[in-house]
Structures are given as C-alpha cells and as structure tokens.
C-alpha positions as CSV (number, residue, x, y, z in Angstrom):
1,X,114.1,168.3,98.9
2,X,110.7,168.1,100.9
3,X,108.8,166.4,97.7
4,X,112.2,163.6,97.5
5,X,111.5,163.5,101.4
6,X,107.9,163.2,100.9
7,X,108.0,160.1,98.4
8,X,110.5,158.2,100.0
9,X,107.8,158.0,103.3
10,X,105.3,157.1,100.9
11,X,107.3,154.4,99.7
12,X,108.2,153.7,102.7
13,X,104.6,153.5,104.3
14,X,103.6,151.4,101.1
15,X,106.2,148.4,101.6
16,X,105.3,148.3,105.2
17,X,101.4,148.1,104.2
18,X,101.9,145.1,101.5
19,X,104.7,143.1,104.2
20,X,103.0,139.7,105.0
21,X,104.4,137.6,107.6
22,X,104.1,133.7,108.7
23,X,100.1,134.0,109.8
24,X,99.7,135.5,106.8
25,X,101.3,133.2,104.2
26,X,99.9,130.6,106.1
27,X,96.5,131.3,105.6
28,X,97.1,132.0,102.0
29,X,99.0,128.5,101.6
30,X,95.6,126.5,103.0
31,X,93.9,129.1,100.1
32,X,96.3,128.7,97.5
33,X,98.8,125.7,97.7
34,X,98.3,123.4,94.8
35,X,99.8,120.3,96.7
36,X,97.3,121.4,99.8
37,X,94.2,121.9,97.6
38,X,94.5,118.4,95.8
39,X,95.1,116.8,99.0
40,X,91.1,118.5,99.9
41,X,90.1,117.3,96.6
42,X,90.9,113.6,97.2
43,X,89.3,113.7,100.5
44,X,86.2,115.0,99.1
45,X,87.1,112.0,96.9
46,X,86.9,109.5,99.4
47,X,83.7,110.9,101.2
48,X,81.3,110.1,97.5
49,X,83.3,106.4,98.2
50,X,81.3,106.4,101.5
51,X,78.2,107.5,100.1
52,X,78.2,104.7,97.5
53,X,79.1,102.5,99.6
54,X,76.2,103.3,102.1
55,X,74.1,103.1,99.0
56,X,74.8,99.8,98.3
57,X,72.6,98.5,101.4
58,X,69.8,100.4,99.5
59,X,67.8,98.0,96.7
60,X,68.9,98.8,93.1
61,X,66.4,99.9,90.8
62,X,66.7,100.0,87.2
63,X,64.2,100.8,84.2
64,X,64.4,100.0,80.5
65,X,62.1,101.0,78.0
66,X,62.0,100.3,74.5
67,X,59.9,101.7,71.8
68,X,60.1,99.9,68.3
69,X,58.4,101.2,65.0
70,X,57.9,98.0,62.5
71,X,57.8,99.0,58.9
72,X,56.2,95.5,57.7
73,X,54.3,94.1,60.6
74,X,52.0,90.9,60.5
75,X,49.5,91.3,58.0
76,X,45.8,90.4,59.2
77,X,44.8,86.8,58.8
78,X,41.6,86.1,57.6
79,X,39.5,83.3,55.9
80,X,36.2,82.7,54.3
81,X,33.8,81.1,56.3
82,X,33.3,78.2,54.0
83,X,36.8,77.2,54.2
84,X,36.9,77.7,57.9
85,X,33.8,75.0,58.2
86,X,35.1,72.7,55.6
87,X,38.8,72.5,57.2
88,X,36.8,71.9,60.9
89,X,34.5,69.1,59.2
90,X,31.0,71.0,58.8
91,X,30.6,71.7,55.8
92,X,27.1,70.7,55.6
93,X,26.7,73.7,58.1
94,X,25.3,76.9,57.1
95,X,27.4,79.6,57.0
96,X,24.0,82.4,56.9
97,X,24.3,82.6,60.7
98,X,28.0,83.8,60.4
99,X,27.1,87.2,59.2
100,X,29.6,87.7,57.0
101,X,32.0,85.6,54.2
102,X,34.7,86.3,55.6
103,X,36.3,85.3,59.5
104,X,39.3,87.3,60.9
105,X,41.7,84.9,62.8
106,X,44.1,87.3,63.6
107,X,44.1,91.4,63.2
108,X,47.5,92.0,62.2
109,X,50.0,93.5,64.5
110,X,50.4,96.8,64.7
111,X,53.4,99.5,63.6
112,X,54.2,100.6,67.3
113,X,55.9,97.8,69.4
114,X,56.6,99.0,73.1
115,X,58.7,97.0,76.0
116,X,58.9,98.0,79.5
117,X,60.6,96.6,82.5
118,X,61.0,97.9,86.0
119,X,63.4,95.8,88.3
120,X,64.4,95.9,91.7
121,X,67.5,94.3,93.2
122,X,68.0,94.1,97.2
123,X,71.1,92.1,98.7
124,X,70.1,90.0,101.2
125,X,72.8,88.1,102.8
126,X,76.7,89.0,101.6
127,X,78.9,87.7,104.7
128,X,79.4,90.6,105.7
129,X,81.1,92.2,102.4
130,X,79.1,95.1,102.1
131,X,79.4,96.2,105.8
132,X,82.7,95.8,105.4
133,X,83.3,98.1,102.6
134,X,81.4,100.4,104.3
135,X,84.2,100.5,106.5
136,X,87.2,100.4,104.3
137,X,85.7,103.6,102.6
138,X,85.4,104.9,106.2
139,X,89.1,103.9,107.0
140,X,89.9,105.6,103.9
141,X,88.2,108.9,104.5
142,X,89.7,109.2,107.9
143,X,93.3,107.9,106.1
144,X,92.4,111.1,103.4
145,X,91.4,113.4,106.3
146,X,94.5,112.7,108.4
147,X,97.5,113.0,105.2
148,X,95.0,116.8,105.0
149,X,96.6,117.6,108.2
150,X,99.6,116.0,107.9
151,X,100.3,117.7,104.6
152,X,99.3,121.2,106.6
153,X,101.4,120.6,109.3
154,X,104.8,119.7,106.9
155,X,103.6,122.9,104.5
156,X,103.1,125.1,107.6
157,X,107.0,124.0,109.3
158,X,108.9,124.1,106.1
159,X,107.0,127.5,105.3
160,X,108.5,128.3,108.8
161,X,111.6,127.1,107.7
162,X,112.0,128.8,104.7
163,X,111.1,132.1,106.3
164,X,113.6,132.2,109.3
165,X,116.7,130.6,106.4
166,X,115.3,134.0,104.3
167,X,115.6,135.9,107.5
168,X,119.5,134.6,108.5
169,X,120.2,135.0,104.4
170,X,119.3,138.8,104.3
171,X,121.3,139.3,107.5
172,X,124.3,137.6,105.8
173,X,124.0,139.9,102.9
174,X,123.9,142.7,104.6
175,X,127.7,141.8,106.4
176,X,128.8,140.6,102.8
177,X,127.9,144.2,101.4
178,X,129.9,145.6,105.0
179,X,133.1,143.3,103.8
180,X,132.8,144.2,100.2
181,X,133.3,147.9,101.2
182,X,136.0,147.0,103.8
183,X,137.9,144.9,101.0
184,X,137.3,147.5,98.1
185,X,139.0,150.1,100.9
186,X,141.8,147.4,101.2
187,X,142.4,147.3,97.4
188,X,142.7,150.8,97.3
189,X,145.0,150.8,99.8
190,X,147.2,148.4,99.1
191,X,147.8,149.9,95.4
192,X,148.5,153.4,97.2
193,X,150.9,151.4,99.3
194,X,152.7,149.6,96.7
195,X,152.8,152.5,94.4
196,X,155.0,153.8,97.2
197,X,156.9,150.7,97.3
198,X,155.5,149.7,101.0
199,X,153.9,146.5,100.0
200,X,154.5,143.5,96.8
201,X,152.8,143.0,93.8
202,X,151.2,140.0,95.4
203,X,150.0,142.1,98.4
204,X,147.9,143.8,95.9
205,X,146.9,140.7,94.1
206,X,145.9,139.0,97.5
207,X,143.5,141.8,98.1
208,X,141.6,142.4,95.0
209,X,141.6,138.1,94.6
210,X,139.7,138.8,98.8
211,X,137.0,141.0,96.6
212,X,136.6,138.8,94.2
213,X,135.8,136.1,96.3
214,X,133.3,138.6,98.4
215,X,131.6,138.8,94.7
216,X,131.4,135.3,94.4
217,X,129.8,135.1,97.8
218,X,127.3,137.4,97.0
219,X,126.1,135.9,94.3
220,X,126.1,132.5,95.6
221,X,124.1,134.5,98.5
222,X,121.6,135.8,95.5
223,X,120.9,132.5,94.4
224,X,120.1,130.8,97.6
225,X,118.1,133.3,98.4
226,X,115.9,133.2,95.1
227,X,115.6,129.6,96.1
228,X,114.1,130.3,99.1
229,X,111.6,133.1,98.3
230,X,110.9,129.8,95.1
231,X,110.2,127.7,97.6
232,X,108.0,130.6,99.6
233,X,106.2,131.4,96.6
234,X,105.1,127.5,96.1
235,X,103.9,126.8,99.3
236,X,101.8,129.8,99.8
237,X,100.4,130.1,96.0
238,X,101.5,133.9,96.0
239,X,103.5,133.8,92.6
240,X,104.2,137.3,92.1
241,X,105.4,137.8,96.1
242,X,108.8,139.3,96.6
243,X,111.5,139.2,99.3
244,X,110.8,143.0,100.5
245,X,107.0,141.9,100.8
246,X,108.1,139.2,103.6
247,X,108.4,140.3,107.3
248,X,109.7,137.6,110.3
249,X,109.7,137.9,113.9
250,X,112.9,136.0,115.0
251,X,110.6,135.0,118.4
252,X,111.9,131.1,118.5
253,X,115.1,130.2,120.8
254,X,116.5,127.7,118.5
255,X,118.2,126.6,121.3
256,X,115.6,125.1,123.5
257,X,115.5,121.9,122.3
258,X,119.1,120.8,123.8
259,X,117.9,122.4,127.1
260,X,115.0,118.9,127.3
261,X,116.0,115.3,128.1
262,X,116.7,113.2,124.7
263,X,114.8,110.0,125.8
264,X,111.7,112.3,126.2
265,X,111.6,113.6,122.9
266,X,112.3,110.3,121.6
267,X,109.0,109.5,123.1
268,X,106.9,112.0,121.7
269,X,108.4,111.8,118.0
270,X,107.4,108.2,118.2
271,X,104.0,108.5,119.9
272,X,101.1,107.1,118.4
273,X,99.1,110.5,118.8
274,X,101.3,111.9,116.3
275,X,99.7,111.9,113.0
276,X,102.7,109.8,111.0
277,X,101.6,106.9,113.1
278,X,97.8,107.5,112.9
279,X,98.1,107.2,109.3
280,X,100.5,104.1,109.2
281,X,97.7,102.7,112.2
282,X,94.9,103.7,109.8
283,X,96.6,101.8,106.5
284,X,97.2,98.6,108.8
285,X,93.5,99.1,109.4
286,X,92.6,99.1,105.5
287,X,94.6,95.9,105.4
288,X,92.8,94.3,107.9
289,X,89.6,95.1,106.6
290,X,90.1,94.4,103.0
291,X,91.6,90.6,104.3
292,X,88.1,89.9,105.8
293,X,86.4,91.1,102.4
294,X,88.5,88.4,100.6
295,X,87.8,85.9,103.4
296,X,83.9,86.7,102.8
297,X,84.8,85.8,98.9
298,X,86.1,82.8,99.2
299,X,84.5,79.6,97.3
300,X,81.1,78.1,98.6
301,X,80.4,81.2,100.5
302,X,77.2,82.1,98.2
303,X,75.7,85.7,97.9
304,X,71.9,86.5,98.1
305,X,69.7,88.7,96.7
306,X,66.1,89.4,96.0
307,X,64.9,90.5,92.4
308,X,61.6,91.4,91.6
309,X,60.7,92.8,88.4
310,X,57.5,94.3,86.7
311,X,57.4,93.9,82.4
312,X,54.9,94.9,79.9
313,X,55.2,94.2,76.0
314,X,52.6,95.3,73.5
315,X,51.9,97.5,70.7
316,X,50.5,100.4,72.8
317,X,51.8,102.5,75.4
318,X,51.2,101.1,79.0
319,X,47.6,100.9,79.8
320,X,46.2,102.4,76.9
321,X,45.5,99.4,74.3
322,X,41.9,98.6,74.2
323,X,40.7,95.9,76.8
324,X,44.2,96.0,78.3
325,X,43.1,94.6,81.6
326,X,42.2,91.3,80.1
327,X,45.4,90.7,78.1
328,X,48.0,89.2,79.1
329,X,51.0,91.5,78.7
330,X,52.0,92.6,82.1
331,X,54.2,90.2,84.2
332,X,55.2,90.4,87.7
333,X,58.7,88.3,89.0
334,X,59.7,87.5,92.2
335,X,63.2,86.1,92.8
336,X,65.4,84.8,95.3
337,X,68.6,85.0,93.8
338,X,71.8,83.0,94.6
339,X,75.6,83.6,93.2
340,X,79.0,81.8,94.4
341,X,82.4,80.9,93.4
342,X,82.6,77.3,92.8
343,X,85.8,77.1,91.7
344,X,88.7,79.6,90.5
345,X,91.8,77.6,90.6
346,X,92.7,78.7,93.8
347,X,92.7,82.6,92.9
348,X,90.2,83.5,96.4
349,X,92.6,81.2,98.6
350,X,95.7,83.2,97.2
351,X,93.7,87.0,97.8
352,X,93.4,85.9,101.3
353,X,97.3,85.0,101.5
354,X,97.8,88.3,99.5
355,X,96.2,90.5,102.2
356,X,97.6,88.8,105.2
357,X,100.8,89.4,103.5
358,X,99.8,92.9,103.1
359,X,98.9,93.4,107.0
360,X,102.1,92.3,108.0
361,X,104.1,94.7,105.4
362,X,101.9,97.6,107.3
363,X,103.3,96.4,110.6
364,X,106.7,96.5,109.2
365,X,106.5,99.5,107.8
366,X,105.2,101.2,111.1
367,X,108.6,99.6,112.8
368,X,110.4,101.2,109.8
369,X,109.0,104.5,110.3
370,X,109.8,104.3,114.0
371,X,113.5,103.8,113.1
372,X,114.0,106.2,110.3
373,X,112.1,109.0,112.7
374,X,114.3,108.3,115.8
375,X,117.2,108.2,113.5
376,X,116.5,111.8,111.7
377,X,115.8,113.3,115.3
378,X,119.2,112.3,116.8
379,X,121.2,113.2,113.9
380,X,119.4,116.9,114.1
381,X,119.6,116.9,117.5
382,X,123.7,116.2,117.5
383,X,123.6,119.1,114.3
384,X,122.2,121.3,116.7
385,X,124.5,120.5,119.1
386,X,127.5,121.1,116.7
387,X,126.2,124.2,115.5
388,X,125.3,125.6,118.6
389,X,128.8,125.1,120.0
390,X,130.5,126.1,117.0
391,X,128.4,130.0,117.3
392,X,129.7,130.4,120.8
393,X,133.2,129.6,119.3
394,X,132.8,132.2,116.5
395,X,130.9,134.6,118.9
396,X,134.4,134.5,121.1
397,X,136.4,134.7,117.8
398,X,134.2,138.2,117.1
399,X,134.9,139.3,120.7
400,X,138.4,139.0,120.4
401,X,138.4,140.6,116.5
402,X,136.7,143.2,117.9
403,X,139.6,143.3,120.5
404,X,142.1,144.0,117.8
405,X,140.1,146.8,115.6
406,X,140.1,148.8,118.7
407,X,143.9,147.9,119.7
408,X,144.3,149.0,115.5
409,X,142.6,152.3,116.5
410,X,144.6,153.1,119.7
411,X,148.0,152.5,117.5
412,X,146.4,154.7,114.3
413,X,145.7,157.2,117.1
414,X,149.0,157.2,118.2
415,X,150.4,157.4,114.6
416,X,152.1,153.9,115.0
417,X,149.4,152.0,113.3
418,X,148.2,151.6,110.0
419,X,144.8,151.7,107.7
420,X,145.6,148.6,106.3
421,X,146.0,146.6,109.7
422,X,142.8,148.2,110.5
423,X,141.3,147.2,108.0
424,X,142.5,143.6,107.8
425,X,141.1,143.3,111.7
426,X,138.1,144.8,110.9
427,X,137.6,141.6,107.9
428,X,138.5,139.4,110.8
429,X,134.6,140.7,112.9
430,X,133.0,140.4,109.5
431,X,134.3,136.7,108.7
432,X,133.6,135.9,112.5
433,X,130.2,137.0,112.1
434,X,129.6,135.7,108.5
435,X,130.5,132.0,110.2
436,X,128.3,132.6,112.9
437,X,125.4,133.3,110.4
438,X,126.0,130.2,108.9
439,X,126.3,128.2,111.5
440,X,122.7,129.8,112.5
441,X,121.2,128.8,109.5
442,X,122.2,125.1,110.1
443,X,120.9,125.6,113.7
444,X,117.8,126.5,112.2
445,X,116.7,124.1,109.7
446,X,117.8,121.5,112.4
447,X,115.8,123.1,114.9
448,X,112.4,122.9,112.7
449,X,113.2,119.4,111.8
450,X,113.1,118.3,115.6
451,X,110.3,120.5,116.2
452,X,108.1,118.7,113.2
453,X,108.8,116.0,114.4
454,X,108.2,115.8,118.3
C-alpha cells in the first residue's frame, strides 16, 4: 500500500513539474509559431529591400573579362624586298641596304585574344525616384515590423482565449461526469421502482433517454475540447502538449468591461495609437509615396547618369605584351548619360491616376476598418451583457435547486420523501450550473474580443 502511495505522489509531483501556463506558452509561441516566425522572416525580408535600396545611391560597378584562344589566327604577312620597291616605284633602288630579302608587314596575330572592361555607373539626377524608394522600403519595413506585433498581440489574446474556454470546458466536464452518476442512480431507480409497479414503462424510458443525452454531451464536450488544446498546440508550436500539461489562473473579472463608459472604449478601439490603424496609416503612406515615384516617371522628365569605363583588348594579359605602353589598346570613357520616356501612349499618365486611386482606396479602407471595429466591440459588449445577466439568472435558478435538494432531504428524513425526487432536484443544481458554465464561456470569448480590441 505504501509503494501504490508512493507512485501516485510521484506521479503526482511529475504532472505538476511539466504544467506550463500562459507566460509559458507564450514565450514558446514567439519560439515556435510557424505563422509568428514567417511573419520575422518577411520583415528580415523587407530590411535587405532597404539595404538595396540605400545601395542604389552608391555608383555601380561592373567587370567583364574575356579570354579567347584562336585556333587559326592571322598568318604573318610578309614580302620580298624587290616587290615591296617595285609596287612603291623604286625599283631602280638597291635593295643591299635592306638587310634581308624579305620585309615583314605584319607579324601575325597571336593564339591568345584577351578583352577587359571595367565600368562605373553613378546616377546623377533621378527627380527624386531613388530617395523616394528609399522610403517606400522604409515605409515597408516599419509596415513589416508593425503586422510582427500585431500578429503577437492577436496570437498572444486568442492563446488567452483558448486557455480560459479550456479552463470553463474541463469545469463543465467535471459537472457532466457529477450528472452522469446522478442519472445512472436515477435509472437504477426508476427500474427498481417500476419493477414494483410504482412508476411506467416510460418513466424508465425518460430516464435512461436523460443518460443518454448526458453521453452525447460528453462527447460533444470531448470534442470541443480537442479543438481547443488543436488550436493551443498551433499557436504555441508545442505538438506533442496535452491538456493535463496546461495550468490557468482564472485572475481576469470578465466582468469589468460593463463596469467602463461605452463611448470611452469606443475611443480607444478606434485610436490611432492602436496598431490596426498604424498599419492602415502606414499603407496610405506607401501609396502616397509610390504616387510621387510615378509622378517622377512621367514623359520628358529625363534621368542622368555618369559612366566611365576603362577597356583593354590584345593578345596578352594586361600589361604584359612587349612595348605595351606605346600601343594603343587601353581606352578610357567618360560619359554623361541621359534616358527619358518620350512617349508610351499615355501608360505614365495612367500610373499616376492608378496610384491616386490607390491612396484614396487606403483612406476608405481606414474608414471601413473604423466601422467594422466599432461594430464587433458593441455587438461583444451587448453578448457580454446578455451573458452576464443570464449567469446571475442561472446562479438564482441553482440557489433555489439547491433549495429543493435540501427540502428533498428534510422529507427523506422524515420518511415522506423519496430517492428519486431527490435525485431529480439534485439534476435541477447540475443543469443550473451546466448553463451557468456556458453562459461563462460566451462571457469569455466576448470579454477577450473587447479586450483586443481596446
């Protein structure tokens, strides 16, 4: 008996060691959740889009080189000196003083055939289009940076969420499995009692159909809650986590919202701190910004750059062909270059139009949000309402249950009573409280929506 005694502590002390609770799975979801990480990912994403865009300030620098092997090159040219002096009209020249029979004209070319050019491009003047980008990639970090936390701040309230539904779900099992045994008791009874001719057929039938529907329940129960601890498991990237490895602290008064003024938070669910509106600010921003670019591109509005560029050709390697310093196959370029749209049937006009169009669908989109987030907060706010009115309702409906179970017990004591009316009043606290625990669980999910978002 002291070993069994001895385990179950252990077991005991083991569950209790591996619990998590919200700070935990919290820090684990900005470790582990997939949607959370890829959210990172594309703001590390945007922040190489500033980089190149700062870089494009910075000259461009590019090098080719070439190296080209000629299996039949030029052969040498060359011609008898008699033939050269006849062809230039001195023939009655000498050729003694030549030193040889033979002139070369031309050496050949070589095997070996090597290009090289180095070129440097710096913009000069772009109206503005490359400070510009600079800060739509800016605007575009920031955007990333601010759906990071938004994404946090949704992941860490539904995880909330989730967590106090689990909490209210458990507590309504645990009255299910309390009714179960009070039906099952009822069953019994009621065949005892129509065995002895006390009750109907359909008495008996009613009861064990009461069961049957407490089985239902309970499964229904089981599957909600596997939904939750689903839902758990994906926002905190902890696949193999179970419901008896979750702890919560029921420390919120889901309550407290009714207690504030309406019109206040209206204000703050619609304030422009709040970072829905910072990021539907910081797209309006993007569309501003790209506008100007396409009002920089328009037709006649030339861009200009300088090029310079260094080349070599020649059938040795840079600088190593014999008398390279007095031949001529280096060349230096200096360029002031100038590009612009003359014409594009219209196409830069109409990118303009495009992008003032997409301004205003920002600004309407802002107003939009503002509606459908004052909308969602009253309709929570009345569910709260409804469902905090409706537990006080069920929590008098217990109190006066209650009332009968322990009228049902004076009357048993007295021998005037019965089990089965006892029983039957004793349901009656376990429905009350069943509907109570419902009506928490809408209190609860209403109560995080409001709190998201004000």
């Amino acid at each position: 008996m002291k070993k069994i005694t001895a385990i179950i502590l252990i077991l005991l002390i083991s569950v209790s060691l591996f619990a998590v609770n919200f700070e935990e799975l919290e820090k684990s979801m900005e470790e582990n959740n997939l949607d959370y990480l890829k959210a990172k990912q594309e703001q590390n994403l945007s922040l190489l889009d500033v980089k190149d865009a700062k870089a494009g300030f910075f000259p461009t620098v590019n090098l080719t080189c070439t190296a080209s092997y000629l299996a039949n090159p030029i052969d040498p040219i060359i011609i008898e000196s008699d033939t050269l002096l006849s062809d230039l009209g001195l023939s009655n020249l000498s050729t003694s003083g030549l030193g040889d029979d033979y002139i070369t004209l031309y050496e050949g070319q070589e095997s070996t055939y090597y290009q090289f050019k180095l070129e440097l491009t710096q913009p000069v003047f772009t109206w503005g289009k490359l400070s510009k980008a600079l800060d739509i990639y800016n605007a575009v970090y920031e955007l990333k940076s601010l759906q990071v936390l938004d994404l946090l701040e949704k992941n860490k309230n539904e995880l909330k969420t989730r967590l106090a539904i689990l909490y209210f779900l458990k507590k309504t099992e645990d009255v299910l499995n309390e009714e179960k045994e009070l039906a099952e008791k009822l069953v019994e009874i009621t065949r005892d009692s129509f065995e002895e001719n006390v009750v109907l057929e359909v008495d008996v039938a009613q009861a064990e159909v009461t069961a049957r529907e407490l089985d239902v329940a309970i499964a229904q129960l089981e599957e909600q809650k596997q939904v939750m601890l689903d839902n758990i498991k994906s926002l905190s990237g902890l696949e193999n986590l179970q419901i008896e490895d979750i702890s919560f602290d029921e420390d919120e008064d889901y309550s407290s919202y009714l207690e504030l003024d309406q019109k206040e938070l209206e204000e703050s669910s619609t304030s422009s701190f709040k970072t829905t509106f910072r990021i539907l600010e910081k797209l309006k921003e993007i569309a501003l910004l790209t506008r100007d670019v396409s009002s920089a591109s328009v037709n006649w509005k030339p861009d200009f750059a300088f090029v310079a560029s260094l080349d070599y050709t020649g059938a040795r390697m840079p600088l190593a062909e014999t008398d390279w310093y007095r031949k001529d196959d280096y060349g230096l370029t200096l360029t002031l270059a100038v590009k612009s749209t003359v014409f594009d049937g219209g196409k830069a006009i109409r990118d303009v139009k495009r992008k003032n169009l997409d301004v205003e669908i920002s600004t309407i989109d802002s107003s939009k949000a503002k509606q459908e987030i004052l909308s969602t907060l009253r309709e929570n706010l009345a569910k709260m309402k409804l469902a905090n009115t409706r537990i006080r309702y069920y929590d008098a409906k217990e109190e006066v249950a209650i009332k009968k179970v322990d009228h049902q017990k004076i009357l048993s004591d007295l021998g005037s009573g019965s089990q089965m009316d006892l029983i039957k009043a004793e349901l009656e606290v376990k429905n009350a409280q069943l509907e109570r625990l419902k009506e928490q669980i809408n209190l609860v999910s209403a109560f995080y929506i409001v709190n998201y978002l004000t």
